[in-house]
CHARMM-style PDB file with segment names, atoms N, HN, CA, C and O in Angstrom:
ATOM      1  N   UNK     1      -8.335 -12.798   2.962  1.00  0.00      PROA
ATOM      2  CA  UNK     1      -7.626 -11.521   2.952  1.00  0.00      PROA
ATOM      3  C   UNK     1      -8.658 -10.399   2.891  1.00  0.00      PROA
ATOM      4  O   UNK     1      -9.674 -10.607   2.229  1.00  0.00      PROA
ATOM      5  N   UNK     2      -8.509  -9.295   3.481  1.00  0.00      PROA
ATOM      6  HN  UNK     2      -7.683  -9.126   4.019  1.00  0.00      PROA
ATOM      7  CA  UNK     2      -9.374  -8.037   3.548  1.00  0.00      PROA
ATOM      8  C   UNK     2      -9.259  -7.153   2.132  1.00  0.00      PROA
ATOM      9  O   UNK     2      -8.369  -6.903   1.319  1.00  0.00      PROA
ATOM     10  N   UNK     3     -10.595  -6.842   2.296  1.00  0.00      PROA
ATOM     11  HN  UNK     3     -11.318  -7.045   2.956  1.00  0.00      PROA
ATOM     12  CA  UNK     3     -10.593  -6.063   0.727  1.00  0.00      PROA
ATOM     13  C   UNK     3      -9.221  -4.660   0.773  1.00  0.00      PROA
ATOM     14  O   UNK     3      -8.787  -4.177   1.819  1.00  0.00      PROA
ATOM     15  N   UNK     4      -8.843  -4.322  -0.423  1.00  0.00      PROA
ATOM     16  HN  UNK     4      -9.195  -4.715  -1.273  1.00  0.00      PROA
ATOM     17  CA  UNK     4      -7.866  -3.104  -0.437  1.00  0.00      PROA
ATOM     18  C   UNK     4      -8.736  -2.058  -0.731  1.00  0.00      PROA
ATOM     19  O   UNK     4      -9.518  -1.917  -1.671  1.00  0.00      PROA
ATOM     20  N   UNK     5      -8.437  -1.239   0.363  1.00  0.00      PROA
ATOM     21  HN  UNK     5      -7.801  -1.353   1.126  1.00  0.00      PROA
ATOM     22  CA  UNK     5      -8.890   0.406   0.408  1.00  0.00      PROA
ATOM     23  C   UNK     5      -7.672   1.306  -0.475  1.00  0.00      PROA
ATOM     24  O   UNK     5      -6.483   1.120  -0.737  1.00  0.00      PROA
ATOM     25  N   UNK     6      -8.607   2.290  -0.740  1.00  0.00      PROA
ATOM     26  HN  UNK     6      -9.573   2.440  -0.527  1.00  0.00      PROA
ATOM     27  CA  UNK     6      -7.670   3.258  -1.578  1.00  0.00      PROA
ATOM     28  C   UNK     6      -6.765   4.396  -0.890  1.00  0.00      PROA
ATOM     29  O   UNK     6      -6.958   4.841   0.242  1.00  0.00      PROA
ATOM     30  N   UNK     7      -5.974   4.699  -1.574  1.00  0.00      PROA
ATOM     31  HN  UNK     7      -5.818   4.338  -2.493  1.00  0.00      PROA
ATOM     32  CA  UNK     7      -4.809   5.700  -0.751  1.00  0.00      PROA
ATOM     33  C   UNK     7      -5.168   7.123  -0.508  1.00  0.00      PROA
ATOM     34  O   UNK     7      -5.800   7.997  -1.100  1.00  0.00      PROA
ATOM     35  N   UNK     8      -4.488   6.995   0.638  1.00  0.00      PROA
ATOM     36  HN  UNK     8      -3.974   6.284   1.119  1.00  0.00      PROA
ATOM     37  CA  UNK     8      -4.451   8.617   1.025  1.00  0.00      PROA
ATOM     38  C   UNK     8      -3.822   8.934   0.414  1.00  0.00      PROA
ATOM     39  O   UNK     8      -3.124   8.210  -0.296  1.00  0.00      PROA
ATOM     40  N   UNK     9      -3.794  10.915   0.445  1.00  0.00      PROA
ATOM     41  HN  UNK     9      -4.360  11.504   1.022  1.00  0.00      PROA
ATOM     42  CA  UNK     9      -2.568  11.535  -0.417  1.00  0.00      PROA
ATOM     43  C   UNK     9      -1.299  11.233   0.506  1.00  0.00      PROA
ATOM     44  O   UNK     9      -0.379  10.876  -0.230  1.00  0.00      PROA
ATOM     45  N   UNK    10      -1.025  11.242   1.461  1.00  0.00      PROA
ATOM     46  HN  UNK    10      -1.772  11.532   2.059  1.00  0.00      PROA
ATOM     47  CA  UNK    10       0.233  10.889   2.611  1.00  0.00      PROA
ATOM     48  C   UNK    10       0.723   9.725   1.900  1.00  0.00      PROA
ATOM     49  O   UNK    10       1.755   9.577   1.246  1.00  0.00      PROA
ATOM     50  N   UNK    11      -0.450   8.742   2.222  1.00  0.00      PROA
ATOM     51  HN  UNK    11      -1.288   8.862   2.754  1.00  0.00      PROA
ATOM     52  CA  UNK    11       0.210   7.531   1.821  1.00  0.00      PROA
ATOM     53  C   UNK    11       1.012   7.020   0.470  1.00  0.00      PROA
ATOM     54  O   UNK    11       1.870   6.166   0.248  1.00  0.00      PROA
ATOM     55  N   UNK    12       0.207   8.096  -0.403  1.00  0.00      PROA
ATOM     56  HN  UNK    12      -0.490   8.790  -0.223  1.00  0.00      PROA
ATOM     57  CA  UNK    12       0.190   7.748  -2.107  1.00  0.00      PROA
ATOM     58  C   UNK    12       2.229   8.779  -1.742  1.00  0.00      PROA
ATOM     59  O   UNK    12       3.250   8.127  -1.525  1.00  0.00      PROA
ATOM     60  N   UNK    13       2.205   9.774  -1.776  1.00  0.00      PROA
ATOM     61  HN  UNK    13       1.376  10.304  -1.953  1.00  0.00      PROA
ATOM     62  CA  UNK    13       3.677  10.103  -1.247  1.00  0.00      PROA
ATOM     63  C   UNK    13       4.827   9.361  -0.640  1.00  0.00      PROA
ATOM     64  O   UNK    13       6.035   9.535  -0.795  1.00  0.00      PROA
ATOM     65  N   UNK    14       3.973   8.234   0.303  1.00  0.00      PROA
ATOM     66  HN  UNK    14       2.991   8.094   0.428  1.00  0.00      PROA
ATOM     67  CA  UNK    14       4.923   7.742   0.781  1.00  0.00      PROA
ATOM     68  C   UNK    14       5.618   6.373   0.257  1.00  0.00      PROA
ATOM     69  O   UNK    14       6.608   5.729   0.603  1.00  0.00      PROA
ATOM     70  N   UNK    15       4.413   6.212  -0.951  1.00  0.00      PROA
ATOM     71  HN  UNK    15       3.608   6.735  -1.232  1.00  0.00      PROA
ATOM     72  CA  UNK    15       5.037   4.881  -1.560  1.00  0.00      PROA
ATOM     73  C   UNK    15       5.690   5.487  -2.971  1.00  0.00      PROA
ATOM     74  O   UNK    15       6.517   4.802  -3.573  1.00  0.00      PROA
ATOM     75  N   UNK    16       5.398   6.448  -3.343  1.00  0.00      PROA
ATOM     76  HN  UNK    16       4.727   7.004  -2.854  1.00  0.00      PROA
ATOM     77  CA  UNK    16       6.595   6.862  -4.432  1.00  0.00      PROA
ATOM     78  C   UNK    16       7.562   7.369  -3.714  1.00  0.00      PROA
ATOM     79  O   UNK    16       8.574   7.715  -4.323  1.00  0.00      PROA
ATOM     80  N   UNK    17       7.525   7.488  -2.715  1.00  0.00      PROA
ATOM     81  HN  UNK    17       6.702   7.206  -2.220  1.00  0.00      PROA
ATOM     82  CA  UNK    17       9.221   7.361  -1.986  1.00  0.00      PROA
ATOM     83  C   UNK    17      10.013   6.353  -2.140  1.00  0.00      PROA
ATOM     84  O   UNK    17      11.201   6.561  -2.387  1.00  0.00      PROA
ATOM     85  N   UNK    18       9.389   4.740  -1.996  1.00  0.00      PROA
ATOM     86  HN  UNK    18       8.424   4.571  -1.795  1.00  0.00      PROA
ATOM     87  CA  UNK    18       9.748   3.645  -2.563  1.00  0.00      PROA
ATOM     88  C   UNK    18       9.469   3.430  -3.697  1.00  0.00      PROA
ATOM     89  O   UNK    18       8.938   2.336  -3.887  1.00  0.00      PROA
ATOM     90  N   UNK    19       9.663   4.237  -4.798  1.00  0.00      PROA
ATOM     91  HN  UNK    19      10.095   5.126  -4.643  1.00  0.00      PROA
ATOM     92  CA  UNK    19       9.703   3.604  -5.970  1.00  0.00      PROA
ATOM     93  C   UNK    19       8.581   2.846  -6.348  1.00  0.00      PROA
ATOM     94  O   UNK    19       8.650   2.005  -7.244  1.00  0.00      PROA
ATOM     95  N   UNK    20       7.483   3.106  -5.682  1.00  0.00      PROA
ATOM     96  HN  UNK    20       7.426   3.789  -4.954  1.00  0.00      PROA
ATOM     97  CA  UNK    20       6.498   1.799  -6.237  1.00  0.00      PROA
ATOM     98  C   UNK    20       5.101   2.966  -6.369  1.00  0.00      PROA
ATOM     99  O   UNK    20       4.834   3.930  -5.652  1.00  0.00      PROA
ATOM    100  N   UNK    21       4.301   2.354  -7.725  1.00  0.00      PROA
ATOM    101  HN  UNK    21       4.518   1.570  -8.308  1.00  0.00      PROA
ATOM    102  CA  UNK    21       3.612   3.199  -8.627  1.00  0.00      PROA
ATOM    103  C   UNK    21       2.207   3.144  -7.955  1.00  0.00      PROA
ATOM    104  O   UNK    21       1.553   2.112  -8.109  1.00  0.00      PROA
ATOM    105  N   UNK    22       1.572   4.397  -7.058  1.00  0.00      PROA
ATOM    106  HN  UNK    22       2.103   5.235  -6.933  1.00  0.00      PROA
ATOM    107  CA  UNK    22       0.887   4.237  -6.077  1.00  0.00      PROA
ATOM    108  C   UNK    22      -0.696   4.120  -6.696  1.00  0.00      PROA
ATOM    109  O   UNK    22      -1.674   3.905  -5.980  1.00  0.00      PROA
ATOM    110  N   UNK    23      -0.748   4.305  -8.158  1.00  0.00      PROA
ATOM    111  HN  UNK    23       0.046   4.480  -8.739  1.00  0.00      PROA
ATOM    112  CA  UNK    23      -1.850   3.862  -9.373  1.00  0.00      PROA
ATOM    113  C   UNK    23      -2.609   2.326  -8.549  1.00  0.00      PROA
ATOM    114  O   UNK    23      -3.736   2.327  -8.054  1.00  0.00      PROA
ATOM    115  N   UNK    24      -1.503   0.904  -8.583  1.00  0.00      PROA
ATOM    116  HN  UNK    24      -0.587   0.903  -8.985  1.00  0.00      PROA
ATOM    117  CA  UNK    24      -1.660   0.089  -9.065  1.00  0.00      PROA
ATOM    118  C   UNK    24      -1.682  -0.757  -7.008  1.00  0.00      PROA
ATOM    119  O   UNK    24      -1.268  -1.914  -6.933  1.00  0.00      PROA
ATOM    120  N   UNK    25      -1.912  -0.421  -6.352  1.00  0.00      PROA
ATOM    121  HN  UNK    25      -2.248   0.519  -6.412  1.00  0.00      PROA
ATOM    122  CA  UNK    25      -1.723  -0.998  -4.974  1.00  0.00      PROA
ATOM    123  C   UNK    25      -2.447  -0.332  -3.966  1.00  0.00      PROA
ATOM    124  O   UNK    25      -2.197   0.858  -3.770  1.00  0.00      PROA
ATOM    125  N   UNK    26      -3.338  -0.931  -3.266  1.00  0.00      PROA
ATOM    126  HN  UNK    26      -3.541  -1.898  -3.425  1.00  0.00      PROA
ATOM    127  CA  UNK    26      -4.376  -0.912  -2.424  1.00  0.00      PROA
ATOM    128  C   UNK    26      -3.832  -1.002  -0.613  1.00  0.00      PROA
ATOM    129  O   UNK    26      -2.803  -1.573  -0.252  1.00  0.00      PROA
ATOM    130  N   UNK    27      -4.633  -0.421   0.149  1.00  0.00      PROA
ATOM    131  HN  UNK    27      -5.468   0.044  -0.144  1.00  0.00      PROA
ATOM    132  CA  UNK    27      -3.747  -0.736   1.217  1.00  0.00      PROA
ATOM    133  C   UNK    27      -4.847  -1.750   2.280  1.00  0.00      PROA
ATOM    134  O   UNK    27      -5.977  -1.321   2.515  1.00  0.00      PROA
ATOM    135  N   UNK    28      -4.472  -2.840   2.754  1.00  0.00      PROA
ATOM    136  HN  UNK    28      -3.554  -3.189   2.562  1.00  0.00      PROA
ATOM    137  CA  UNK    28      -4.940  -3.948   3.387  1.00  0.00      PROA
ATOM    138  C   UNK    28      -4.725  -3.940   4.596  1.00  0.00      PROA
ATOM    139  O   UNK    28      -5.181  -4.893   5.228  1.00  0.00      PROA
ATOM    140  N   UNK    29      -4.268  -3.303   5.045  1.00  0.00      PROA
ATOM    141  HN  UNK    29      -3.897  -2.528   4.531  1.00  0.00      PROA
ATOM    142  CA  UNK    29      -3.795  -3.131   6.685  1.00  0.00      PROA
ATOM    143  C   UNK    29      -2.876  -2.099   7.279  1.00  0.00      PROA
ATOM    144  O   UNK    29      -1.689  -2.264   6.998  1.00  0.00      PROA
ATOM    145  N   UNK    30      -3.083  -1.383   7.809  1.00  0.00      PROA
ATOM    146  HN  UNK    30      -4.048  -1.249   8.037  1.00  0.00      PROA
ATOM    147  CA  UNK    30      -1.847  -0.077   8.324  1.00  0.00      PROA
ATOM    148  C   UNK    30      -1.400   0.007   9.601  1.00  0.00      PROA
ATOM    149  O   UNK    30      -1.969   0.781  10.371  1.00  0.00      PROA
ATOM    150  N   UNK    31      -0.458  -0.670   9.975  1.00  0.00      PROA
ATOM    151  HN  UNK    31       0.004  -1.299   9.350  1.00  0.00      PROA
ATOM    152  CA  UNK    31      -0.146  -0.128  11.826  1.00  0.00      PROA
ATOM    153  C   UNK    31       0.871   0.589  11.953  1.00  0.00      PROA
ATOM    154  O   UNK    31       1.298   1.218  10.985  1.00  0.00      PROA
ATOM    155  N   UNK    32       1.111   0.611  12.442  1.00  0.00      PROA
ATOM    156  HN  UNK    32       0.764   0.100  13.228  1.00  0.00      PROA
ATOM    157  CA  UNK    32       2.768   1.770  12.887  1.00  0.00      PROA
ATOM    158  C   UNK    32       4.072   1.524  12.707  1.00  0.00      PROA
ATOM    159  O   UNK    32       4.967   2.368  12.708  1.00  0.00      PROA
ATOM    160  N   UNK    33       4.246  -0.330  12.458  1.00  0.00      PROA
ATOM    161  HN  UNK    33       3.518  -1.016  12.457  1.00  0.00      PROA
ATOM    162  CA  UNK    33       5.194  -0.140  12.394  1.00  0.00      PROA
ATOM    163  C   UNK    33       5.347  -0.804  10.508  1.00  0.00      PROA
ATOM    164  O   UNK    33       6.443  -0.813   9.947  1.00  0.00      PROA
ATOM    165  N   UNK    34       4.281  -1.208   9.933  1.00  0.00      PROA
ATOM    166  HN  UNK    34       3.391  -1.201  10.390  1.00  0.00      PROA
ATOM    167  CA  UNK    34       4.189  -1.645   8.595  1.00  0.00      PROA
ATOM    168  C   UNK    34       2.869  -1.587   7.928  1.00  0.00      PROA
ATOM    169  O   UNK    34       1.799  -1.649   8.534  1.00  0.00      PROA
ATOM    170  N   UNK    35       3.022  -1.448   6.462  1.00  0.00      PROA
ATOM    171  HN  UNK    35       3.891  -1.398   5.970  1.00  0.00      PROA
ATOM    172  CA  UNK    35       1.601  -1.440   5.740  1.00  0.00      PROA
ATOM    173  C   UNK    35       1.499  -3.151   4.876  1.00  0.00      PROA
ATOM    174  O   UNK    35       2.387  -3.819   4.347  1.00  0.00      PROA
ATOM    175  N   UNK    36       0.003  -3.414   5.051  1.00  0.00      PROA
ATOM    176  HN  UNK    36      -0.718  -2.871   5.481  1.00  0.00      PROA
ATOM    177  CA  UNK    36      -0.104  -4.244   4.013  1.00  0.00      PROA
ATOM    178  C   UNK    36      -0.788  -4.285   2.752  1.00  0.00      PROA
ATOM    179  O   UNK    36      -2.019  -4.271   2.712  1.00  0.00      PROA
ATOM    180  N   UNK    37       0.095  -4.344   1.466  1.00  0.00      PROA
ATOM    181  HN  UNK    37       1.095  -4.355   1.498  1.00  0.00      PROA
ATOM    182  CA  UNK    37      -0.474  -3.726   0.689  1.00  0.00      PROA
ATOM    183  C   UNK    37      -1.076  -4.788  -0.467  1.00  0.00      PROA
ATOM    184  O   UNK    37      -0.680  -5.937  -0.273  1.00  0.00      PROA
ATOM    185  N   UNK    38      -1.751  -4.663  -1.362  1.00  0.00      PROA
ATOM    186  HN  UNK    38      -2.072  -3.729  -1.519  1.00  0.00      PROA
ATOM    187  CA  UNK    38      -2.448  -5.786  -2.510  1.00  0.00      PROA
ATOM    188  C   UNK    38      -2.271  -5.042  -3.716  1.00  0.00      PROA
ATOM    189  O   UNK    38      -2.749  -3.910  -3.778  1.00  0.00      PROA
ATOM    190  N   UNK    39      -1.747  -5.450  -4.531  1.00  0.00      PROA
ATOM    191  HN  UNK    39      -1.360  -6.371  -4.481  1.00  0.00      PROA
ATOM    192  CA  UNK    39      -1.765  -5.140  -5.877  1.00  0.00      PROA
ATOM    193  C   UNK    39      -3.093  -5.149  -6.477  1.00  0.00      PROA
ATOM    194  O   UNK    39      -3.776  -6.155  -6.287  1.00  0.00      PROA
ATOM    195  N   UNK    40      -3.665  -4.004  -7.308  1.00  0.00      PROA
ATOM    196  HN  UNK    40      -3.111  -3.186  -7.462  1.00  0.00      PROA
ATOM    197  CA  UNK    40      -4.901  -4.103  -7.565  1.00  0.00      PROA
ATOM    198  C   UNK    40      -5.235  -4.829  -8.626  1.00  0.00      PROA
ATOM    199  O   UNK    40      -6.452  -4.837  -8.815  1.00  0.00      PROA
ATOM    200  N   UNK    41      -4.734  -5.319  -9.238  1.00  0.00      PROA
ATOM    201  HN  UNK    41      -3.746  -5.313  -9.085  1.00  0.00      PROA
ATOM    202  CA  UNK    41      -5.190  -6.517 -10.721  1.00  0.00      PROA
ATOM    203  C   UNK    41      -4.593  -7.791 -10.919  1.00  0.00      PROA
ATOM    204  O   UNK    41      -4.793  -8.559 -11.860  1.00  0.00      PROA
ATOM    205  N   UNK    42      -3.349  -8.041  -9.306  1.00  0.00      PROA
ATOM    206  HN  UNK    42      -3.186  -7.417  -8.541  1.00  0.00      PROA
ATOM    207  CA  UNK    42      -2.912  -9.233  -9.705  1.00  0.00      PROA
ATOM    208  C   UNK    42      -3.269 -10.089  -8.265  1.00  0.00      PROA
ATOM    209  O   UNK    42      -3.412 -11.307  -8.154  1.00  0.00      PROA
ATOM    210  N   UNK    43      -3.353  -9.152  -7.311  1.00  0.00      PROA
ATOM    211  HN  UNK    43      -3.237  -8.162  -7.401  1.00  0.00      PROA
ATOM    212  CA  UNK    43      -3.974  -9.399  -5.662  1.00  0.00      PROA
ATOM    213  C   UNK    43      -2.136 -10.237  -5.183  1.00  0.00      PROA
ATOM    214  O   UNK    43      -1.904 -11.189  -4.438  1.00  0.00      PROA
ATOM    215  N   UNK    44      -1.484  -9.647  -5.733  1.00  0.00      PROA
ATOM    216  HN  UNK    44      -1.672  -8.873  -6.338  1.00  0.00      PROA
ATOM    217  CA  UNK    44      -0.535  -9.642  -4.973  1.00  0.00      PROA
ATOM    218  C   UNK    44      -0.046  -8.927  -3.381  1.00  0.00      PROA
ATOM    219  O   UNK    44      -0.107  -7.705  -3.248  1.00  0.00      PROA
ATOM    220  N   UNK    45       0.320  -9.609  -2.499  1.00  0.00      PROA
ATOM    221  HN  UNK    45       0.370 -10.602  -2.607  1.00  0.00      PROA
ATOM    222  CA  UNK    45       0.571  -9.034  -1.249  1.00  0.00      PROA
ATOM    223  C   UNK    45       2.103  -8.089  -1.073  1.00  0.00      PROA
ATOM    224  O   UNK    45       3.182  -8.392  -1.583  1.00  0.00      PROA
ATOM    225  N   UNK    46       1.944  -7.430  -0.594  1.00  0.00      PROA
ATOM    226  HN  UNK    46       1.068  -7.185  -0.180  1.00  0.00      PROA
ATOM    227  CA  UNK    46       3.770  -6.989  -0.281  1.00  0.00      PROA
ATOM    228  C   UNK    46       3.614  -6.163   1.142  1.00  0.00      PROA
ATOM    229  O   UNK    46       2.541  -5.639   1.441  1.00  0.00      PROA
ATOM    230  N   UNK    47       4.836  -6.090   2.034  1.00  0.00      PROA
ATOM    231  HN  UNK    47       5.707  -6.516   1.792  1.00  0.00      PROA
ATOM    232  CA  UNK    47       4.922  -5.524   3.731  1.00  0.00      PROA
ATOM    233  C   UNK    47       5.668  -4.362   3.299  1.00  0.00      PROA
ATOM    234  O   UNK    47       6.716  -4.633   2.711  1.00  0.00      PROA
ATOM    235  N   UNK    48       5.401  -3.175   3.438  1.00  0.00      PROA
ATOM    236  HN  UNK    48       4.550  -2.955   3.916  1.00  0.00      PROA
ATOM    237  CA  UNK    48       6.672  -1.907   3.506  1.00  0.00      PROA
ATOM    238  C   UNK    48       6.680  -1.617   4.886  1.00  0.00      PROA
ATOM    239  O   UNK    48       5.713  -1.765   5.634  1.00  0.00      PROA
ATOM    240  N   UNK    49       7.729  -1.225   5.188  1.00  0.00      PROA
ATOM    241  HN  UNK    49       8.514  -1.104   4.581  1.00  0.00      PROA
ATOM    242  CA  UNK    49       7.837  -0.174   6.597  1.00  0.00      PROA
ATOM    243  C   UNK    49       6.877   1.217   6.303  1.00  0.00      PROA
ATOM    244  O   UNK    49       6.780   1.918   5.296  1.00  0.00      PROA
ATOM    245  N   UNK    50       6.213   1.297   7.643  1.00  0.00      PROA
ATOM    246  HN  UNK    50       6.291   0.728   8.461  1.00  0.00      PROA
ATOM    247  CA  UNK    50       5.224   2.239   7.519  1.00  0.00      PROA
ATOM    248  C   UNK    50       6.788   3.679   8.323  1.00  0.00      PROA
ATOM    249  O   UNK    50       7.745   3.671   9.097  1.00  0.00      PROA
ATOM    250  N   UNK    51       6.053   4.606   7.435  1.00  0.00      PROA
ATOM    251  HN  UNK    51       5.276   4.612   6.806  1.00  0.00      PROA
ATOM    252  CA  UNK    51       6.953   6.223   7.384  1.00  0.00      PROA
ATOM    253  C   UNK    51       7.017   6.232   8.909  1.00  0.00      PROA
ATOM    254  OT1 UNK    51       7.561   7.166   9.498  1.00  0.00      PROA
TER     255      UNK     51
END
């Protein structure tokens, strides 16, 4: 798995849109139509729809 890069301000906005605490999640991959993201202390994976 690819290391997690840190958030943009866009991005960090767009995941407290979903409810999810943009502190604690790294982003692993970004295309257009989804992000892949890693939890930063448990290296958990999760897919959101990209905005």
């Amino acid at each position: 798995m690819k290391n997690g890069k840190r958030l943009t301000v866009a991005q960090r906005s767009h995941l407290q849109s979903l409810n999810l605490n943009s502190d604690n999640w790294l982003i692993s991959k970004c295309t257009t139509e989804k992000w892949k993201l890693v939890h930063r202390y448990t290296g958990q994976p999760k897919d959101i729809p990209a905005p």
